[in-house]
C-alpha positions in Angstrom: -96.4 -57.5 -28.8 -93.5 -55.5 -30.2 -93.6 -54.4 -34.2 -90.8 -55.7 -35.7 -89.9 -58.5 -32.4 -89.8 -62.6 -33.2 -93.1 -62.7 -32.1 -94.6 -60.0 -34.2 -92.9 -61.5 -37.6 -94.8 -64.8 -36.7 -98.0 -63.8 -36.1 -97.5 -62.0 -39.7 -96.7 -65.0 -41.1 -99.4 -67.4 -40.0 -101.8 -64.3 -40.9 -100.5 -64.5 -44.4 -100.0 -68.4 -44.3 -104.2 -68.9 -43.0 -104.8 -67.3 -46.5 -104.9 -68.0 -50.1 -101.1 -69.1 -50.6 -101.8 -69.9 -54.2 -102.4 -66.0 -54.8 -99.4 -64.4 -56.2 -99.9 -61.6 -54.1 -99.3 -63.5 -50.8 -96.8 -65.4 -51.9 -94.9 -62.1 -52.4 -95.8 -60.4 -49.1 -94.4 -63.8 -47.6 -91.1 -63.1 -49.8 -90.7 -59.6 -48.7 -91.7 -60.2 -44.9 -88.6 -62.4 -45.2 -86.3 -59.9 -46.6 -87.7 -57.1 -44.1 -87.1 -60.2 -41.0 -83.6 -60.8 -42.4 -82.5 -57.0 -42.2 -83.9 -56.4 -38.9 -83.3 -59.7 -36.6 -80.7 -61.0 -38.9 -80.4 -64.6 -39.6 -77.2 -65.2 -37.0 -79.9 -66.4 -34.4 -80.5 -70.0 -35.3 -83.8 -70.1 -34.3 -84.8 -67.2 -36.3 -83.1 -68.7 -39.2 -84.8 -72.1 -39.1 -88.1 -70.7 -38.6 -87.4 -68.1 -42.2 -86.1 -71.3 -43.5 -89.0 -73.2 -42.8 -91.5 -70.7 -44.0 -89.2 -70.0 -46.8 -89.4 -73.6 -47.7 -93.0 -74.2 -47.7 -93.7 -70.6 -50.1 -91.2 -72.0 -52.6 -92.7 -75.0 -53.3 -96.1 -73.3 -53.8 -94.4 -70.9 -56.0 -93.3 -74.5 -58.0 -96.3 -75.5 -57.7 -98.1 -72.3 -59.3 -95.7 -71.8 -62.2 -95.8 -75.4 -63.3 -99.7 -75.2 -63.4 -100.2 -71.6 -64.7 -97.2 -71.4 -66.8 -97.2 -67.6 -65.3 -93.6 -66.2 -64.8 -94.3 -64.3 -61.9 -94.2 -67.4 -59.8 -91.4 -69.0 -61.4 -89.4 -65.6 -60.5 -90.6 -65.8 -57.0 -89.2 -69.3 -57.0 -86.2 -68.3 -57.7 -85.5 -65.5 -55.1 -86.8 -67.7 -52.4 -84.3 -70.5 -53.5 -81.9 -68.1 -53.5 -82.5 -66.7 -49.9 -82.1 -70.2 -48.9 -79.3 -71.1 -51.1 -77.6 -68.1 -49.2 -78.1 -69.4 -45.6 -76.7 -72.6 -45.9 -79.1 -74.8 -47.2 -77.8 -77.6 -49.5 -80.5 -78.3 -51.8 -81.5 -74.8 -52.6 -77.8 -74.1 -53.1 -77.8 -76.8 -55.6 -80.9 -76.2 -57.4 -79.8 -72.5 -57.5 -76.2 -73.3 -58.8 -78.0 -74.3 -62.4 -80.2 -71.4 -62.6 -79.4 -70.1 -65.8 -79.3 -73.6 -67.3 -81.2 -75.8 -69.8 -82.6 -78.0 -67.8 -81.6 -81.2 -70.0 -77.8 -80.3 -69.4 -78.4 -79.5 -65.3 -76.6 -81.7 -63.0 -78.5 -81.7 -60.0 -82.2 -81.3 -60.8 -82.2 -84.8 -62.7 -81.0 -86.7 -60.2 -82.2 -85.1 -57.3 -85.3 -87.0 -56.5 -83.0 -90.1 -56.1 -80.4 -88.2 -54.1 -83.4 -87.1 -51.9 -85.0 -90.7 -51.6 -81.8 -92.2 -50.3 -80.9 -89.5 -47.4 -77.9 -88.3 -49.9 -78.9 -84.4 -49.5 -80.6 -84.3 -46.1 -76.8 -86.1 -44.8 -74.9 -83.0 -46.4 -77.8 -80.6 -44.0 -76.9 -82.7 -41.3 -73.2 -81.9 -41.9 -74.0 -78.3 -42.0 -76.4 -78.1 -39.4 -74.1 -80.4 -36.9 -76.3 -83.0 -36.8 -73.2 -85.2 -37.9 -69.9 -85.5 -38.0 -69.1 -88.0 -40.6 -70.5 -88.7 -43.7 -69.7 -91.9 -46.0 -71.6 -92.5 -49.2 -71.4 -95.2 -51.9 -72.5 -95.6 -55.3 -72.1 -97.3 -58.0 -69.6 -95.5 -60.8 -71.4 -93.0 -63.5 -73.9 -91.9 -60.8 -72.9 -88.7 -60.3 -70.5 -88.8 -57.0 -67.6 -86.6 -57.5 -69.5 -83.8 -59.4 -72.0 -83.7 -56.4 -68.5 -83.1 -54.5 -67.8 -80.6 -56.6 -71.1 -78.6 -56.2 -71.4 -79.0 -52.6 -67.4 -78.0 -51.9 -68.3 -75.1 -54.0 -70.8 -74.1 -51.8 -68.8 -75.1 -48.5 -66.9 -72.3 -49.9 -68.9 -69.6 -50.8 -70.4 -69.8 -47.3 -67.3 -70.2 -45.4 -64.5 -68.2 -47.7 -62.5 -67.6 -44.6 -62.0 -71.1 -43.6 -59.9 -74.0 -45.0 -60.9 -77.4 -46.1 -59.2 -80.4 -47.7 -60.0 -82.9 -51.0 -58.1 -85.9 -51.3 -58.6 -89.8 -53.7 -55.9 -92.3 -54.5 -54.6 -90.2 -57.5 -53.7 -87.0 -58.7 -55.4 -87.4 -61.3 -58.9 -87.4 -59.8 -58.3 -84.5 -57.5 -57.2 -82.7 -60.1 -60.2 -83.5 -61.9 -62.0 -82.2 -58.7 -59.9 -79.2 -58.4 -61.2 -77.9 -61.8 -64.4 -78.9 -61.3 -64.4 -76.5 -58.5 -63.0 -74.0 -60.3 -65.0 -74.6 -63.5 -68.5 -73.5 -61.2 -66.9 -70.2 -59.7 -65.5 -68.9 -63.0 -67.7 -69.7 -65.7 -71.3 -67.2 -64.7 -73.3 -68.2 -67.9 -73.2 -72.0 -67.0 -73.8 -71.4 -63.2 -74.8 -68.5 -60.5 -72.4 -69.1 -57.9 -71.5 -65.4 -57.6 -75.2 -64.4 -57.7 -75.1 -66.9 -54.3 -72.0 -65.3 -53.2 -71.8 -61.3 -54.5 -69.2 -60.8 -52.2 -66.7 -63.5 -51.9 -64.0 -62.8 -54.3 -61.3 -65.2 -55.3 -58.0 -64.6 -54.0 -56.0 -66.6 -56.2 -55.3 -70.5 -57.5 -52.6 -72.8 -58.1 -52.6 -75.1 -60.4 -49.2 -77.3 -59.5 -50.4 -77.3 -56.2 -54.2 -77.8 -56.9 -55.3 -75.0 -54.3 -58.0 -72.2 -55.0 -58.2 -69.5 -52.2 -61.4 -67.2 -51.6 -61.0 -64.3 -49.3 -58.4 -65.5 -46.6 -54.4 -64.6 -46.5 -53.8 -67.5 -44.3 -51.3 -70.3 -44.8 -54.1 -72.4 -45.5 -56.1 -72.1 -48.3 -60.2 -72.2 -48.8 -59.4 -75.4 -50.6 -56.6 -77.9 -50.9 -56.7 -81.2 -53.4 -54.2 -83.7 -52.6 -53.7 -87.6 -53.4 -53.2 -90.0 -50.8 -50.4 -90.2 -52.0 -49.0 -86.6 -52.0 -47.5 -84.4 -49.7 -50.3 -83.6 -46.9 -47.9 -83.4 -43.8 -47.6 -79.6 -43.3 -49.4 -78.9 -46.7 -52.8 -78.0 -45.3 -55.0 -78.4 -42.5 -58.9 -78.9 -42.4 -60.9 -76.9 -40.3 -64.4 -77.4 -42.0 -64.2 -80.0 -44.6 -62.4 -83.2 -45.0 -63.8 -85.0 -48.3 -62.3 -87.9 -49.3 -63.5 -89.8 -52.7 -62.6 -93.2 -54.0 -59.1 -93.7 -51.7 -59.2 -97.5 -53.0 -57.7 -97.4 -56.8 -59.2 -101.1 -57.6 -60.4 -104.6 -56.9 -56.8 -105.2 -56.9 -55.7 -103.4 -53.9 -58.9 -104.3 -52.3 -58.3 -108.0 -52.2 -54.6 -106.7 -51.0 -54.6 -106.7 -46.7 -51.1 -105.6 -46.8 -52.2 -102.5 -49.1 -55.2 -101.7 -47.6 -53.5 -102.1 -44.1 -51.0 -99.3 -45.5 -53.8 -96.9 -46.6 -55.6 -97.0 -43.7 -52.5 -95.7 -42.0 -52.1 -93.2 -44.3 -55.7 -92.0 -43.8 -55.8 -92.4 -40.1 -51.9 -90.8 -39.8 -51.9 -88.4 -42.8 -54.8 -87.3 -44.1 -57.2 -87.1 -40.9 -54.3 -86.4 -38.8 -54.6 -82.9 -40.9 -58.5 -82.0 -39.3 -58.7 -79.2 -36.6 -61.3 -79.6 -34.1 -65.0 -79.1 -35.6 -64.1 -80.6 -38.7 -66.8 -82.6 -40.9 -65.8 -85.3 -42.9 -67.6 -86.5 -46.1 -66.5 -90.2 -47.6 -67.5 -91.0 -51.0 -66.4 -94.3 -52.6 -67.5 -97.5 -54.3 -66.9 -100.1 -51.6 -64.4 -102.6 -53.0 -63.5 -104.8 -49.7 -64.7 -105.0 -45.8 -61.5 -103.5 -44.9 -61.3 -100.4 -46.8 -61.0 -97.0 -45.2 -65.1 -96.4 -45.2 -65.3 -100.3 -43.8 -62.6 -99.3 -41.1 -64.7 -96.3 -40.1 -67.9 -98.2 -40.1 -66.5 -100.5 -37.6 -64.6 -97.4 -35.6 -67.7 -95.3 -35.2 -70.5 -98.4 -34.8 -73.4 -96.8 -33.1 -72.3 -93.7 -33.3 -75.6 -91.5 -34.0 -73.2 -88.8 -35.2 -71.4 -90.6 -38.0 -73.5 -91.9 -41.0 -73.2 -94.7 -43.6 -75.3 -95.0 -46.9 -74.5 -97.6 -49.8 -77.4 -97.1 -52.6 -76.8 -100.5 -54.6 -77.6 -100.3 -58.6 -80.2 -102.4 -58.2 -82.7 -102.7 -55.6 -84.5 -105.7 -53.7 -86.8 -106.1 -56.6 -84.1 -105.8 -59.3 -85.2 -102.5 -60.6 -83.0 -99.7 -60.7 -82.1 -96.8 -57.9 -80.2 -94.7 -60.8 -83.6 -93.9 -63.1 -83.0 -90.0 -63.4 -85.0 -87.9 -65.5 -81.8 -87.3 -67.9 -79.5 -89.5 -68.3 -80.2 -92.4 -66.3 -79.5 -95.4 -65.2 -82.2 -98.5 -66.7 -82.2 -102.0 -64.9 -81.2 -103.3 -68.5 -77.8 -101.1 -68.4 -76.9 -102.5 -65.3 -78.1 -106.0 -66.4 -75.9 -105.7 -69.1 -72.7 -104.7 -67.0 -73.1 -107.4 -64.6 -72.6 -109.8 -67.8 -69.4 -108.4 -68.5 -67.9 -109.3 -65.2 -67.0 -111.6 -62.3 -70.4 -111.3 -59.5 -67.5 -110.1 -57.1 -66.5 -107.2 -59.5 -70.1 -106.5 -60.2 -71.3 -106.6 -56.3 -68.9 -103.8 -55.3 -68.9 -102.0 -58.5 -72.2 -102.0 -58.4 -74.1 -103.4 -55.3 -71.8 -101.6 -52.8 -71.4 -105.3 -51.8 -67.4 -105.8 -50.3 -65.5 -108.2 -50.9 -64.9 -110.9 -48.3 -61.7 -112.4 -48.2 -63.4 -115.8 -47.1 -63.8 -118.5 -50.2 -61.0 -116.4 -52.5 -58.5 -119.1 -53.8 -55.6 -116.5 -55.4 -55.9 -113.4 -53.3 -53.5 -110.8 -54.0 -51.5 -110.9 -51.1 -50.7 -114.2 -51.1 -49.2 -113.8 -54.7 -45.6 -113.5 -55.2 -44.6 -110.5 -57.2 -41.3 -109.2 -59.5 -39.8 -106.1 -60.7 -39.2 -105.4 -64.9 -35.8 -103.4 -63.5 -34.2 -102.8 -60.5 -34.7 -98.7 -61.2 -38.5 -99.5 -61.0 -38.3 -100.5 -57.6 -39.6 -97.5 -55.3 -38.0 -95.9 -52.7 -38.0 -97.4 -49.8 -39.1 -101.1 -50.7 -37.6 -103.7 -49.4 -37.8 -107.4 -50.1 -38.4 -107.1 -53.3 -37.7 -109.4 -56.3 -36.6 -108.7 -59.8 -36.8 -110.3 -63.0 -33.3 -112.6 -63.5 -30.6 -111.0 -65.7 -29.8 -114.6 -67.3 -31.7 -116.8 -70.0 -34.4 -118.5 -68.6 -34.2 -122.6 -68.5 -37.6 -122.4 -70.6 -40.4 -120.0 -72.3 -44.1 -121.2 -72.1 -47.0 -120.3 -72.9 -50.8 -121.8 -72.6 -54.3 -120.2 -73.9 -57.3 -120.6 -73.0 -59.0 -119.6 -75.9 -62.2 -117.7 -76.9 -65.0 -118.9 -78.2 -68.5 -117.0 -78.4 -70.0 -114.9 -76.2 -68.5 -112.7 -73.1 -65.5 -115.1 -72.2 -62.2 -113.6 -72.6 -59.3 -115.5 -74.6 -56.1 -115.6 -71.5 -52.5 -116.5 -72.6 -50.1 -116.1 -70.1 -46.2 -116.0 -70.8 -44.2 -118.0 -68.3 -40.3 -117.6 -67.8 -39.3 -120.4 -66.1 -35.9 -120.0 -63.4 -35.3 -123.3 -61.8 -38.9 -123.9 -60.1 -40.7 -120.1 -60.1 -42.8 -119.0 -63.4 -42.3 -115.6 -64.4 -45.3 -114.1 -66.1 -44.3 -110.8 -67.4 -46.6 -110.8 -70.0 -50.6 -111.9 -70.6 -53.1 -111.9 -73.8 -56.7 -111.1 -71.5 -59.3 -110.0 -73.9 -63.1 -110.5 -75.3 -62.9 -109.4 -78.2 -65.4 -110.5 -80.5 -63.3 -109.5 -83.7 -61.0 -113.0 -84.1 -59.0 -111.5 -86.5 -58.0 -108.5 -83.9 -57.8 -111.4 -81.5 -55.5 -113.8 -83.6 -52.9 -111.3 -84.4 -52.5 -110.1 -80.7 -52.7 -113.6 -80.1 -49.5 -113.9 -82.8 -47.7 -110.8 -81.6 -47.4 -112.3 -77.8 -45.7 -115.6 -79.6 -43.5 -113.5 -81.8 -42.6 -111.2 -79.3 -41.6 -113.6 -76.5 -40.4 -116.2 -78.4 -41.6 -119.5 -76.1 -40.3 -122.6 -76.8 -43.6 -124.3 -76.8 -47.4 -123.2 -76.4 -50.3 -125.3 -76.0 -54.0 -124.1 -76.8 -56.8 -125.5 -75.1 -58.6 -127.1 -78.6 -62.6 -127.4 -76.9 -64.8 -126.1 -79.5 -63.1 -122.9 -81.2 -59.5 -123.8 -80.0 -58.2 -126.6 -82.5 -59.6 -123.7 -85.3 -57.0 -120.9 -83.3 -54.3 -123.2 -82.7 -54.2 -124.3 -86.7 -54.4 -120.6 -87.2 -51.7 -118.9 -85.3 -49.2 -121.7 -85.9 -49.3 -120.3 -89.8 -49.7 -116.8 -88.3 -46.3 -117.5 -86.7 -44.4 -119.4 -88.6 -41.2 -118.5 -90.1 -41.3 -115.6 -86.9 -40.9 -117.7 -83.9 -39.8 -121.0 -83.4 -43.1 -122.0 -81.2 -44.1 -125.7 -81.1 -48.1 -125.4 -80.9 -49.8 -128.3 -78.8 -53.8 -128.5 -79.0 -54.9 -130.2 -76.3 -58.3 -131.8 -75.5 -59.4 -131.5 -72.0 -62.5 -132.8 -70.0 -61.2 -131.6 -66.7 -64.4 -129.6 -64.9 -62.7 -126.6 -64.7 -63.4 -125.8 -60.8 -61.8 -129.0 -59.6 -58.5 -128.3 -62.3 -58.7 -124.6 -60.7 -58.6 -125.5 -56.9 -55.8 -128.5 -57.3 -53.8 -126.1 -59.0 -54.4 -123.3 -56.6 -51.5 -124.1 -54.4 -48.7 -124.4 -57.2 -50.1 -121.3 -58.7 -49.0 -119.6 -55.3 -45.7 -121.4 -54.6 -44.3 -121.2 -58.3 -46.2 -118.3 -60.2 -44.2 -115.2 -59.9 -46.9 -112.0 -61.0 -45.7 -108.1 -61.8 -46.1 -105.6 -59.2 -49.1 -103.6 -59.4 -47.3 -100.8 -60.6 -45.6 -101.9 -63.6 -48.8 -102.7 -65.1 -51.8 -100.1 -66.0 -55.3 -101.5 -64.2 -57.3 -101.5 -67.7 -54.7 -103.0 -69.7 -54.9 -107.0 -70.4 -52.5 -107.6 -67.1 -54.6 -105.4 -65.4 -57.3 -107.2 -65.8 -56.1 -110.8 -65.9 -54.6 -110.0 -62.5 -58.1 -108.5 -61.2 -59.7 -111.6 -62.9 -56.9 -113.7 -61.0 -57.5 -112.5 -57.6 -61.2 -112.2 -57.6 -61.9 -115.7 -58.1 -64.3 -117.3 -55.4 -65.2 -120.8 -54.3 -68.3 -119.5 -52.9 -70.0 -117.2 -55.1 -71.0 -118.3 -59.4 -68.1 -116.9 -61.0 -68.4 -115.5 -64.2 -65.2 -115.3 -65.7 -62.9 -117.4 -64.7 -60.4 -117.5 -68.0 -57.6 -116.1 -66.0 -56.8 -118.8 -63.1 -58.0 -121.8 -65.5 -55.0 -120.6 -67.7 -52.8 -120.8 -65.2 -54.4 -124.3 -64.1 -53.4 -125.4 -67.9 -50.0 -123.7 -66.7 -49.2 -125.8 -63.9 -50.6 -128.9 -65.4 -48.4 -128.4 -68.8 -45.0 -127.6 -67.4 -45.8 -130.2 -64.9 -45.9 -133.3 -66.8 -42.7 -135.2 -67.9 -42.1 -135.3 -71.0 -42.8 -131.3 -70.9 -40.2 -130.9 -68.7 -36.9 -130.5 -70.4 -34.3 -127.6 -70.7 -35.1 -125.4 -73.6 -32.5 -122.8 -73.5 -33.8 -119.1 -75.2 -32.7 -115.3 -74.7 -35.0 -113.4 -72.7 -36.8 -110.5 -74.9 -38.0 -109.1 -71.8 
């Protein structure tokens, strides 16, 4: 056998490795070995590589394992440089665990939440990625849990080990991959807070653009190490991919979930644009909560079935027993938090939010694509869109409004603002909110009125609502010429919900999605709106019974006269 041949370095191991590997002294010769194996096979043979990696692995744990229960710092050192021997040849958890070095381990990202990313196949799918085990990679979780800052860490790394090729970032908004783009950036400049440059000595940055959200490593290609762009923005001739397509959260909302027409139009722009832009070889890495069956992870899903190449993992909030998947040693996630969000919400919301449950279109009774929608302005239309309507330039033959109004706990107060054109409701305006403060609540509740000037309102008056109607009318009076109706109702609210359904869709007329900011009270009504199930327990369901009370009020005869009033809007 040859000194210094495959062979001879493995018989020196399993020499060493039959020992004592507790002493610190083996545990060192082990270390060095690896540097002298390194230098004089090199780690470009993959079998040589796995088989350093392997016994790499296996010393650095003892090395864990010795520090932690002799407190001496030799170990931990030797910890260290074997992580960082790994972290060097492409392995994704020593890279990450290596990243956070220099520190405190409260404020570390990745050694926290590891143990859960580990139990759930999260970090051995990213080796598989880099060891071309797989091709695809989709992952979703619920929000908070730490998804686009693992991005961030691992396209930092993709990087470092790969300065000369180009890869590609996108999500529905600027916004986000901007936020990624920094994040990027923040782990290669700032070397107190992490080590990247001890992984990398010599990689050196290039350059970075911050209007066009690119950072470039050692390449003076056209393309650069990495490119951030929104679905939405210009990826046609802007980049291509030839190691790394990442793509997180392409679906902005419930909204657009529940939308086939919009979710038809970004699978095309994800099938057309943005993998249109991989070069052969290319890994892709999904990460998303999973609003609807259809969305660009469900699309794949059902496009690479059986595939053993392509990989799908949703880690719900809350397991099969109802405990938590999210428990990290800092900052995580308790049953009780998650407990508490699902009371704040619809179960749809809360089952993709949270459970990485989709939506099914089946049993939804106002889905957004069957909604008809208006334009403010004719300058807001887009580009492009046609078919479009926009709010009439003429007084409206009536102003209404109805609220269904708040009482205790989690409910939300909704008051819809109806224009009403012949037969078609325009509701360019809602009052959607929990708040718990009434005062708050009755003055927003006032400023609608005042603002919009309807001829006639009429407040649900079960429990709490006679007390609000009484309440607003002197809140309002003297500012708006409103006639307040209390009314009494018995109605169960399912059955009012599902007669209604049907004249909600033929006369309700809704804003576009983007005249109106998700989290704001439309935002929400509309998400509370289109969400609503016949066959799931719903929640919330203060938006469509308000427009129930709609189409029952304007319905009725004596309701129905001409009230003549300038449009505010």
């Amino acid at each position: 056998m040859q000194e210094g041949s495959f062979e001879w370095y493995q018989s020196v191991f399993k020499s060493i490795l039959d020992g004592q590997m507790d002493l610190y002294e083996n545990q060192n010769d082990t270390y060095q070995l690896l540097l002298n194996m390194k230098q004089e096979l090199t780690f470009n043979n993959k079998e040589v590589m796995d088989y350093a990696i392997k016994i790499s692995k296996y010393a650095h744990e003892m090395a864990a394992y010795m520090a932690a229960t002799t407190g001496m710092a030799e170990y931990d050192d030797l910890y260290w440089k074997f992580l960082l021997l790994e972290g060097q040849h492409y392995q994704v958890d020593s890279g990450l665990l290596y990243l956070e070095k220099n520190r405190v381990p409260s404020e570390r990202f990745y050694e926290p939440r590891r143990s859960v990313f580990m139990q759930h196949g999260i970090i051995q799918s990213l080796q598989d990625l880099m060891d071309d085990k797989l091709d695809i990679f989709a992952l979703s979780v619920p929000p908070g849990c730490g998804k686009s800052t693992l991005e961030d860490f691992f396209l930092s790394l993709v990087g470092g080990w790969f300065p000369n090729c180009f890869n590609l970032s996108s999500a529905h908004s600027s916004i986000l991959t901007r936020s990624l783009y920094d994040g990027v950036l923040e782990i290669i400049n700032d070397p107190v807070e992490y080590t990247w440059h001890e992984i990398f000595p010599n990689v050196q940055m290039q350059g970075t653009n911050a209007k066009e959200t690119t950072v470039n490593l050692e390449r003076n290609g056209r393309f650069k190490t990495w490119t951030f762009r929104s679905i939405d923005g210009s990826l046609t001739g802007a980049t291509r991919c030839n190691k790394f397509l990442t793509a997180d959260d392409l679906v902005s909302g419930i909204e657009e979930a529940l939308n086939k027409n919009r979710l038809k139009t970004l699978w095309t722009k994800v099938a057309n644009d943005l993998r249109s832009r991989r070069l052969d070889g290319c890994k892709e890495f999904y990460i998303a909560t999973r609003w609807s069956v259809h969305d660009p992870i469900g699309k794949l899903q059902t496009l690479y079935a059986g595939d053993p190449r392509a990989r799908f993992i949703a880690v719900p909030a809350l397991n099969e027993k109802g405990e938590s998947n999210f428990m990290f040693t800092v900052n995580g996630f308790s049953k009780e938090y998650f407990e508490d969000a699902r009371k704040a919400m619809d179960d749809i919301s809360f089952n993709c939010l949270y459970q990485q449950k989709p939506v099914e279109r089946e049993g939804l009774l106002l889905p957004a694509d069957e909604l008809r929608r208006f334009y403010l302005e004719k300058h807001h239309v887009p580009e492009g869109v046609s078919g479009y309507t926009v709010f009439p330039k003429k007084d409206p033959d009536a102003i209404w409004g109805v609220c269904d109004t708040k009482d205790k706990g989690t409910d939300f107060e909704s008051l819809p603002i109806a224009y009403q054109f012949g037969e078609d409701f325009y509701i360019p305006d809602v009052v959607f909110d929990d708040e718990t403060n009434y005062e708050i609540l009755d003055n927003k509740t006032a400023a609608i009125l005042i603002r919009h000037q309807p001829h006639k309102v009429r407040f649900e008056s079960n429990q709490a609502g006679g007390r609000i109607a009484d309440n607003i009318s002197k809140m309002i009076k003297g500012k708006a010429r409103t006639i307040i109706e209390p009314k009494y109702t018995t109605a169960n609210k399912e059955t009012k919900i599902l007669v209604n359904s049907d004249w909600i869709k033929k006369h309700c007329l809704f804003l576009e999605p983007s005249e109106y900011q998700v989290k704001s009270d439309y935002g929400r009504f509309m998400e509370n709106v289109t969400s609503y199930t016949t066959k799931a327990k719903v929640l919330h369901d203060d938006g469509p019974d308000s427009l129930a009370m709609l189409a029952e009020f304007v319905s009725k005869p004596e309701a129905r006269q001409s009230y003549i009033r300038q449009s505010p809007v």
